[in-house]
CHARMM-style PDB file with segment names, atoms N, HN, CA, C and O in Angstrom:
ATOM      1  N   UNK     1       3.966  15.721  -0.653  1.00  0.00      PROA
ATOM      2  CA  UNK     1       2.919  14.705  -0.671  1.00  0.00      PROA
ATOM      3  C   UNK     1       3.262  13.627   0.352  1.00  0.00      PROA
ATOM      4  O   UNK     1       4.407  13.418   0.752  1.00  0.00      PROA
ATOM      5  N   UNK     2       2.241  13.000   0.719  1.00  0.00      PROA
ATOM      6  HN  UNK     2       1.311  13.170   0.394  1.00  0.00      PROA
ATOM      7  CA  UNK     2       2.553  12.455   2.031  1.00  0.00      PROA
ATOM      8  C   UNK     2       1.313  10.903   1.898  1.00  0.00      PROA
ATOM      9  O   UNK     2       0.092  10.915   1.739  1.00  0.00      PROA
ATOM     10  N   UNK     3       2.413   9.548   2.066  1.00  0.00      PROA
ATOM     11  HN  UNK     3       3.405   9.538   2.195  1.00  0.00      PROA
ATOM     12  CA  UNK     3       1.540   8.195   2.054  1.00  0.00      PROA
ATOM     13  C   UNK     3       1.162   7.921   3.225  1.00  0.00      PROA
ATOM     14  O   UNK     3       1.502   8.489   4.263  1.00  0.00      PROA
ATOM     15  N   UNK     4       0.172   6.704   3.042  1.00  0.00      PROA
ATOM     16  HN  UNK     4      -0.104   6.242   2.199  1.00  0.00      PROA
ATOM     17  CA  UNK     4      -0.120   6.782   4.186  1.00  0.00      PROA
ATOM     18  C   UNK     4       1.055   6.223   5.667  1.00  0.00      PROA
ATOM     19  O   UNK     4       2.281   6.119   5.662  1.00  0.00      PROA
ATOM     20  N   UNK     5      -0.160   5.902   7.039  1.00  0.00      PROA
ATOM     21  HN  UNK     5      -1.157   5.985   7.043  1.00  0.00      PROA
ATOM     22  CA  UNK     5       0.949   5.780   7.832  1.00  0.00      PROA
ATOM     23  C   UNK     5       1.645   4.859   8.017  1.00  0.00      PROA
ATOM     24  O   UNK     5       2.510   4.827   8.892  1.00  0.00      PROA
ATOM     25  N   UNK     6       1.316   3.682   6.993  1.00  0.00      PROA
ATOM     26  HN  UNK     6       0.613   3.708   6.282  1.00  0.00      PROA
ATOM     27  CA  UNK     6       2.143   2.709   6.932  1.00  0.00      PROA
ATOM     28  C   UNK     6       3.447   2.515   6.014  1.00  0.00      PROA
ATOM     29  O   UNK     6       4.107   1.481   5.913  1.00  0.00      PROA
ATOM     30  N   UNK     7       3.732   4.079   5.190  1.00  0.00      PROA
ATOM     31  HN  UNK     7       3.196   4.919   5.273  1.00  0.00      PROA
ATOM     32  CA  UNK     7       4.776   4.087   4.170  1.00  0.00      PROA
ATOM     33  C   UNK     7       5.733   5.222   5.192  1.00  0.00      PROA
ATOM     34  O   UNK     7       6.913   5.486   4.964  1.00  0.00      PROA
ATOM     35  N   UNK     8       5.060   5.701   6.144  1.00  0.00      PROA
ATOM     36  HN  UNK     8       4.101   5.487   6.330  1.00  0.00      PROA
ATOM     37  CA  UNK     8       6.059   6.731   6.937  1.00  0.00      PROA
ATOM     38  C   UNK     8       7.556   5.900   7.909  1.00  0.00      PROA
ATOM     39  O   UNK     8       7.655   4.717   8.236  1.00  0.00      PROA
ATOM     40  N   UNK     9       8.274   6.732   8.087  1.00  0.00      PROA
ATOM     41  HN  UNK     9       8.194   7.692   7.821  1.00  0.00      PROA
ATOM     42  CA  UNK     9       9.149   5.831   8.985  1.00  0.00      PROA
ATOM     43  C   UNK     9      10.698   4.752   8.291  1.00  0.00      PROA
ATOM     44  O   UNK     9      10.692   3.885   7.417  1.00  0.00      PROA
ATOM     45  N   UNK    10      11.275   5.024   8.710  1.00  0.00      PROA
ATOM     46  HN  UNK    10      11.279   5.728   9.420  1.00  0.00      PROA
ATOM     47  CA  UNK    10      12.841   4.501   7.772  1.00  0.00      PROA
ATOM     48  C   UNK    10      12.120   3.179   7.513  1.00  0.00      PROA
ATOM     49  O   UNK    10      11.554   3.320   6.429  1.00  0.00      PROA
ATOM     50  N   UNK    11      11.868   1.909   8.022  1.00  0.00      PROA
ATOM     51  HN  UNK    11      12.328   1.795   8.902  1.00  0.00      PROA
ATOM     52  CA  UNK    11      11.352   0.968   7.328  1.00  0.00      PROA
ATOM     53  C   UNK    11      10.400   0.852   6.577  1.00  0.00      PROA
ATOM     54  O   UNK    11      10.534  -0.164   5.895  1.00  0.00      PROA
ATOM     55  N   UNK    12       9.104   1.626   6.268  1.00  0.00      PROA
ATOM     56  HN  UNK    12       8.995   2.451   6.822  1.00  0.00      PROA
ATOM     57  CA  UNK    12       8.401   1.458   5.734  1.00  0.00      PROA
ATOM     58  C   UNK    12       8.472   2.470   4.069  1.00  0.00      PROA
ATOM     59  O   UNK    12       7.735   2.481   3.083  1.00  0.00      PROA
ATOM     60  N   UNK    13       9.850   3.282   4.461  1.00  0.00      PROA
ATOM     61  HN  UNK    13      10.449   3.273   5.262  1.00  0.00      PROA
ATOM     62  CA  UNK    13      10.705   4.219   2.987  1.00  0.00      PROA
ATOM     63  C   UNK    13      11.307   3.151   2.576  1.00  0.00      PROA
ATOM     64  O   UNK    13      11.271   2.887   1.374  1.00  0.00      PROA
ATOM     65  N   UNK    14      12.079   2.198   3.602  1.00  0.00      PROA
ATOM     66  HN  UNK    14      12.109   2.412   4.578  1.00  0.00      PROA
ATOM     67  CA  UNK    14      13.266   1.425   2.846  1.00  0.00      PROA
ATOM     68  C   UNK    14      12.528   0.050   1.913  1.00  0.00      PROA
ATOM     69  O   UNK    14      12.962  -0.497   0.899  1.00  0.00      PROA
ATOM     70  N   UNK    15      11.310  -0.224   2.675  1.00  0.00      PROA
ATOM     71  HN  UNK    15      10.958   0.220   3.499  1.00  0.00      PROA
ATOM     72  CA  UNK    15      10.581  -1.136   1.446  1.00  0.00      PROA
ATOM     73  C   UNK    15       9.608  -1.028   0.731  1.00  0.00      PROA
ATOM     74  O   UNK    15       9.088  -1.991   0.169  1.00  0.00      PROA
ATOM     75  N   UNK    16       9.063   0.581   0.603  1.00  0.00      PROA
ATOM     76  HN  UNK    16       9.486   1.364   1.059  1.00  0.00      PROA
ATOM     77  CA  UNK    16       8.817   0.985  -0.532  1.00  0.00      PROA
ATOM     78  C   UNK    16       9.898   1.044  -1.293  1.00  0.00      PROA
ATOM     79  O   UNK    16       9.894   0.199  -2.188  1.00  0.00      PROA
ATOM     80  N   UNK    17      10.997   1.871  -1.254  1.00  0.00      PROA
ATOM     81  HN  UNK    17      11.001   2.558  -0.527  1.00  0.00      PROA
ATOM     82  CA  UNK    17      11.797   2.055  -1.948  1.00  0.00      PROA
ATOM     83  C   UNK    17      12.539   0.817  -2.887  1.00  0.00      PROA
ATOM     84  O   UNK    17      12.753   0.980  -4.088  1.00  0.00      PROA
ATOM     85  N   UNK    18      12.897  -0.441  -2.155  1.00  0.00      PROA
ATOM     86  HN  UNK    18      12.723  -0.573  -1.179  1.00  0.00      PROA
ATOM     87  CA  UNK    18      13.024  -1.917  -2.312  1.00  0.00      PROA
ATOM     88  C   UNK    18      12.046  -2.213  -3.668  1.00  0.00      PROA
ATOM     89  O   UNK    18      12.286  -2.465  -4.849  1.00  0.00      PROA
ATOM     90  N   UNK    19      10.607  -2.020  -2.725  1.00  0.00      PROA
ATOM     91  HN  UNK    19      10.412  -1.816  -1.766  1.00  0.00      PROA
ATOM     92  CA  UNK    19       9.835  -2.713  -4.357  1.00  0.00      PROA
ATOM     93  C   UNK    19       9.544  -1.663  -5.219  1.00  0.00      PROA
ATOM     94  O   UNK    19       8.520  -1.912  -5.855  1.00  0.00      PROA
ATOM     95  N   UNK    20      10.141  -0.363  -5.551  1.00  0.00      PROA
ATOM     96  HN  UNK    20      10.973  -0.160  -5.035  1.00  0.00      PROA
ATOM     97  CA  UNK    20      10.319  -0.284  -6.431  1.00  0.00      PROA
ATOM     98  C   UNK    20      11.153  -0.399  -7.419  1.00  0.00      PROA
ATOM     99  O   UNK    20      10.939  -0.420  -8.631  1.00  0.00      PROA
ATOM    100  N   UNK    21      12.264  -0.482  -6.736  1.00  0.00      PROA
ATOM    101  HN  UNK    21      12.438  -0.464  -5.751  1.00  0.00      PROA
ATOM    102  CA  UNK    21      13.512  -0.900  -7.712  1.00  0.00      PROA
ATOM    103  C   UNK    21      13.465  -2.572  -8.407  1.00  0.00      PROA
ATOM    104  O   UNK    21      13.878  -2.928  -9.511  1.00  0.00      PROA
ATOM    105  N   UNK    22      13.098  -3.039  -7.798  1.00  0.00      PROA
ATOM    106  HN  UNK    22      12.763  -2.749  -6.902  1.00  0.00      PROA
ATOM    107  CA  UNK    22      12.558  -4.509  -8.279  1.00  0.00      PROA
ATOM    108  C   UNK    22      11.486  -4.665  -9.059  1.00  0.00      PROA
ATOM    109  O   UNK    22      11.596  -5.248 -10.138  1.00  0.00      PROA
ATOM    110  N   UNK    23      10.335  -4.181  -8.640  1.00  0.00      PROA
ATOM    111  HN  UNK    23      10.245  -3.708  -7.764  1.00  0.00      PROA
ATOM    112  CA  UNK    23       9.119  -3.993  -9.785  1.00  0.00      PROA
ATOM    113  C   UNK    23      10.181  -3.233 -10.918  1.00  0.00      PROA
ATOM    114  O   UNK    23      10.396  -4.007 -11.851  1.00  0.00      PROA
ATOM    115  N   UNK    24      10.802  -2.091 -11.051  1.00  0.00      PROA
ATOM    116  HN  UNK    24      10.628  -1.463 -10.293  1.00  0.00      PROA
ATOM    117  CA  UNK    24      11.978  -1.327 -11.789  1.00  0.00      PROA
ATOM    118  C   UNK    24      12.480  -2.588 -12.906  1.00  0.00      PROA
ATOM    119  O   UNK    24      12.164  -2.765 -14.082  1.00  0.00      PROA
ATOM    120  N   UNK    25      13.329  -3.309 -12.059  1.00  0.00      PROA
ATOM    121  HN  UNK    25      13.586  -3.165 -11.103  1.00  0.00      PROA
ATOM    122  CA  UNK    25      14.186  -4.279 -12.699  1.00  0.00      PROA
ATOM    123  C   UNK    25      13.303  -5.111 -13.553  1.00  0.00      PROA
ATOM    124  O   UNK    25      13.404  -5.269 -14.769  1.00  0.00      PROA
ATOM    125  N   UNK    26      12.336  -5.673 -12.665  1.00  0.00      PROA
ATOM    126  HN  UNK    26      12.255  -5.545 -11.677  1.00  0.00      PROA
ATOM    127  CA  UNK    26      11.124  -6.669 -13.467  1.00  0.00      PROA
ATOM    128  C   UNK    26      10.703  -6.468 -14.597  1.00  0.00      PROA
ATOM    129  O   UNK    26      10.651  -7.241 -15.553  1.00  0.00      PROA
ATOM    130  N   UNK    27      10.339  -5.236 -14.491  1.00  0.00      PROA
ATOM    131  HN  UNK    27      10.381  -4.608 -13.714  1.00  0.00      PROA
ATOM    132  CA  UNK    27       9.233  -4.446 -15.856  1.00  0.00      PROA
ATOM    133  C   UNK    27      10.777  -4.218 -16.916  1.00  0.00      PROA
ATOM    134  O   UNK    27      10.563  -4.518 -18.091  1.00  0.00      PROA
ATOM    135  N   UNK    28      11.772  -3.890 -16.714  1.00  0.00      PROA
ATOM    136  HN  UNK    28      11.946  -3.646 -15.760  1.00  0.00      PROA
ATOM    137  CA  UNK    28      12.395  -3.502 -17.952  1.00  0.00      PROA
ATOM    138  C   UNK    28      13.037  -4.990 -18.477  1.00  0.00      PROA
ATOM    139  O   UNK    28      13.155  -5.274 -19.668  1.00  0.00      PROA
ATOM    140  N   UNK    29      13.391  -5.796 -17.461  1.00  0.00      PROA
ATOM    141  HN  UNK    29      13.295  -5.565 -16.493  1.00  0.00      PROA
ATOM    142  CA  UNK    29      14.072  -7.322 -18.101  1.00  0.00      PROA
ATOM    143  C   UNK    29      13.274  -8.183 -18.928  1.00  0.00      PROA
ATOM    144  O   UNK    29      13.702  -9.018 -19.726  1.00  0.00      PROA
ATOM    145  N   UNK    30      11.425  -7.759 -18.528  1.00  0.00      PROA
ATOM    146  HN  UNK    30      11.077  -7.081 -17.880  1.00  0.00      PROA
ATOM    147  CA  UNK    30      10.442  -8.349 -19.109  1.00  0.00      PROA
ATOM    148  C   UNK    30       9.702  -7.730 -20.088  1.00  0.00      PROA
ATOM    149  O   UNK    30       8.489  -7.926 -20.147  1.00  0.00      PROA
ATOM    150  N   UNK    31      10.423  -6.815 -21.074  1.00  0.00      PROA
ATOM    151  HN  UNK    31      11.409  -6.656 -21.026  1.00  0.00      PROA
ATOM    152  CA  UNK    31       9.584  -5.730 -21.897  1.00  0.00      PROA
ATOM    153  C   UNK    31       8.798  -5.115 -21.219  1.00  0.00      PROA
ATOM    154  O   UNK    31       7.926  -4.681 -21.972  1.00  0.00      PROA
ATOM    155  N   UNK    32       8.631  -4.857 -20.297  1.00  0.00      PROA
ATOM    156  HN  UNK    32       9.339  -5.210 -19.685  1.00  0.00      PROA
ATOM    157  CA  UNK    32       6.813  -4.060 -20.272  1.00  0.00      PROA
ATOM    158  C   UNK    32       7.068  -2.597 -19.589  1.00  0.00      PROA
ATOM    159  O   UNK    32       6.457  -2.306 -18.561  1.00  0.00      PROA
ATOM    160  N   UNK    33       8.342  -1.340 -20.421  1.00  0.00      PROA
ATOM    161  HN  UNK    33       8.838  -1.577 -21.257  1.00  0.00      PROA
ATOM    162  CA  UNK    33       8.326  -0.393 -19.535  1.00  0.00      PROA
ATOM    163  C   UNK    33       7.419   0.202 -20.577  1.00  0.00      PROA
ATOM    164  O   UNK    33       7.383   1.426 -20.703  1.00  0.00      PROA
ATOM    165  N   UNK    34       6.713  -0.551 -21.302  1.00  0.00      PROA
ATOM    166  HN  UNK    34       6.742  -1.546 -21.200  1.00  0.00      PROA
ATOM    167  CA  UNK    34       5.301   0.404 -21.781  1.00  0.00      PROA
ATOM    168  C   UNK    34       4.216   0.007 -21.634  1.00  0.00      PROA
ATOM    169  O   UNK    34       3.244   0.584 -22.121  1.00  0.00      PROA
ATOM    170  N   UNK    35       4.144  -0.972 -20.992  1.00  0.00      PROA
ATOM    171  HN  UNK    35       4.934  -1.441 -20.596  1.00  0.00      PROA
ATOM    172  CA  UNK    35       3.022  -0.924 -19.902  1.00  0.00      PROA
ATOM    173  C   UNK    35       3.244  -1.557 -18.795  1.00  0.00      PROA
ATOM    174  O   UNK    35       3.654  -2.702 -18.609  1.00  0.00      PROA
ATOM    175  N   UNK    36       2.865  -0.512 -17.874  1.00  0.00      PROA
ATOM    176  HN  UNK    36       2.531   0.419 -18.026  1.00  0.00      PROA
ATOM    177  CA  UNK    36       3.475  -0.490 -16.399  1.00  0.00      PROA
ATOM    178  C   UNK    36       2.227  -1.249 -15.593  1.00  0.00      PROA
ATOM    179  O   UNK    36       2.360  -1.789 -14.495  1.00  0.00      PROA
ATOM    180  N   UNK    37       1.385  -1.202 -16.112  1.00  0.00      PROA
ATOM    181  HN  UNK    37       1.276  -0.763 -17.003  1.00  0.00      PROA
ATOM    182  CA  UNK    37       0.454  -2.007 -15.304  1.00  0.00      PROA
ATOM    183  C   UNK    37       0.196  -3.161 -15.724  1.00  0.00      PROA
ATOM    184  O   UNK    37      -0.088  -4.111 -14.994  1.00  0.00      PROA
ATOM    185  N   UNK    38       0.272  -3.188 -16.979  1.00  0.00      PROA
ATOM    186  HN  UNK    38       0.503  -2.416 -17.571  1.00  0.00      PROA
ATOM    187  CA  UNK    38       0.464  -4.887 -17.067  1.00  0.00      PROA
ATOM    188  C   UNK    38       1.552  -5.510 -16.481  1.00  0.00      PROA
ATOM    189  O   UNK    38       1.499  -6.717 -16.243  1.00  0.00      PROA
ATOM    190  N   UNK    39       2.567  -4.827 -16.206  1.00  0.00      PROA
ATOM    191  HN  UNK    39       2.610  -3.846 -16.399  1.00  0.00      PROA
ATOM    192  CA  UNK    39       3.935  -5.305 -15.784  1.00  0.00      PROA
ATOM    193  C   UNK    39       3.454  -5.427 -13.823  1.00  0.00      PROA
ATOM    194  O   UNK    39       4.079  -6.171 -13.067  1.00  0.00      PROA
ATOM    195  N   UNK    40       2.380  -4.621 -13.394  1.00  0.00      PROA
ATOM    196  HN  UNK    40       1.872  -4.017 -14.008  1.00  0.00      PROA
ATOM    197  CA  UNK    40       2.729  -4.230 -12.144  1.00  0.00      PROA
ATOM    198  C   UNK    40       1.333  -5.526 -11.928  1.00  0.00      PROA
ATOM    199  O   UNK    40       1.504  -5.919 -10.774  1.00  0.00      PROA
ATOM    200  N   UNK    41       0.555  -6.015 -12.306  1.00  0.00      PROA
ATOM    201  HN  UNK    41       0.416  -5.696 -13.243  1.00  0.00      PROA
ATOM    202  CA  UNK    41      -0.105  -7.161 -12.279  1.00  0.00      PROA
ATOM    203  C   UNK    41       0.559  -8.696 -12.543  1.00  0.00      PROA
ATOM    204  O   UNK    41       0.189  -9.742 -12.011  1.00  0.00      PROA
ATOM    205  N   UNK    42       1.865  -8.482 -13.718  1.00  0.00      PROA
ATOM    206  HN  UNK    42       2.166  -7.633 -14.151  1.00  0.00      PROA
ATOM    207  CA  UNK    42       2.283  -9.514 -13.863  1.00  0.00      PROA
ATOM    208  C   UNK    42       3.078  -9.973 -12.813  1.00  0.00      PROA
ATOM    209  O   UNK    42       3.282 -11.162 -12.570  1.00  0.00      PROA
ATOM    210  N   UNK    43       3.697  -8.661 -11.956  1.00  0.00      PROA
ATOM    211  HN  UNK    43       3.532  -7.695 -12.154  1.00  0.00      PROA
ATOM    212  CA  UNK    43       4.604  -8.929 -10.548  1.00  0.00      PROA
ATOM    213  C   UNK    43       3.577  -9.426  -9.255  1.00  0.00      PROA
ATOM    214  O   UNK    43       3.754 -10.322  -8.430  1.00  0.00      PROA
ATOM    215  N   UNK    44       2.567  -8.584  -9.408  1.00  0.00      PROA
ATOM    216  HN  UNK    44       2.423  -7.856 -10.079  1.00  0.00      PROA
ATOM    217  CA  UNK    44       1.945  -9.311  -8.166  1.00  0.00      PROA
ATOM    218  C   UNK    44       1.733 -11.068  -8.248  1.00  0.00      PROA
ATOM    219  O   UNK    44       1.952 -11.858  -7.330  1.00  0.00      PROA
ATOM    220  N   UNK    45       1.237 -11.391  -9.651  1.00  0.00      PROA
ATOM    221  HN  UNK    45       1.059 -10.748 -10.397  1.00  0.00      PROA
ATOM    222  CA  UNK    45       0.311 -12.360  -9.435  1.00  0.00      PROA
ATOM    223  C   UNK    45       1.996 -13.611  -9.864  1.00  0.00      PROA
ATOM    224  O   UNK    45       1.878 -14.799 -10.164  1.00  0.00      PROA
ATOM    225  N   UNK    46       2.910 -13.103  -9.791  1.00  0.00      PROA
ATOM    226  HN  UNK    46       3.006 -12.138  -9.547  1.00  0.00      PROA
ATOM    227  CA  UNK    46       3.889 -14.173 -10.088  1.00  0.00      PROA
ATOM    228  C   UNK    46       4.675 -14.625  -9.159  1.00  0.00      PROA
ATOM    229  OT1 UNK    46       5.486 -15.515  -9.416  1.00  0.00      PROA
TER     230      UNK     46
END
């Protein structure tokens, strides 16, 4: 499977990869690894 062309390319793997480990960290320090989208709204908008 393949993102688009702005996720291709060592920098654009290394900070996807980045926010997910952080959205990762966020959602489990803040309860919400059962809901991931409330968790993934509460990261944007904070």
């Amino acid at each position: 499977m393949r993102g688009p062309a702005a996720l291709r390319g060592p920098s654009g793997a290394a900070t996807l990869l980045r926010g997910l480990l952080l959205f990762g960290e966020y959602a489990v320090s803040h309860g919400y690894a059962a809901s991931s989208v409330s968790a993934w709204e509460a990261t944007i908008s904070a």
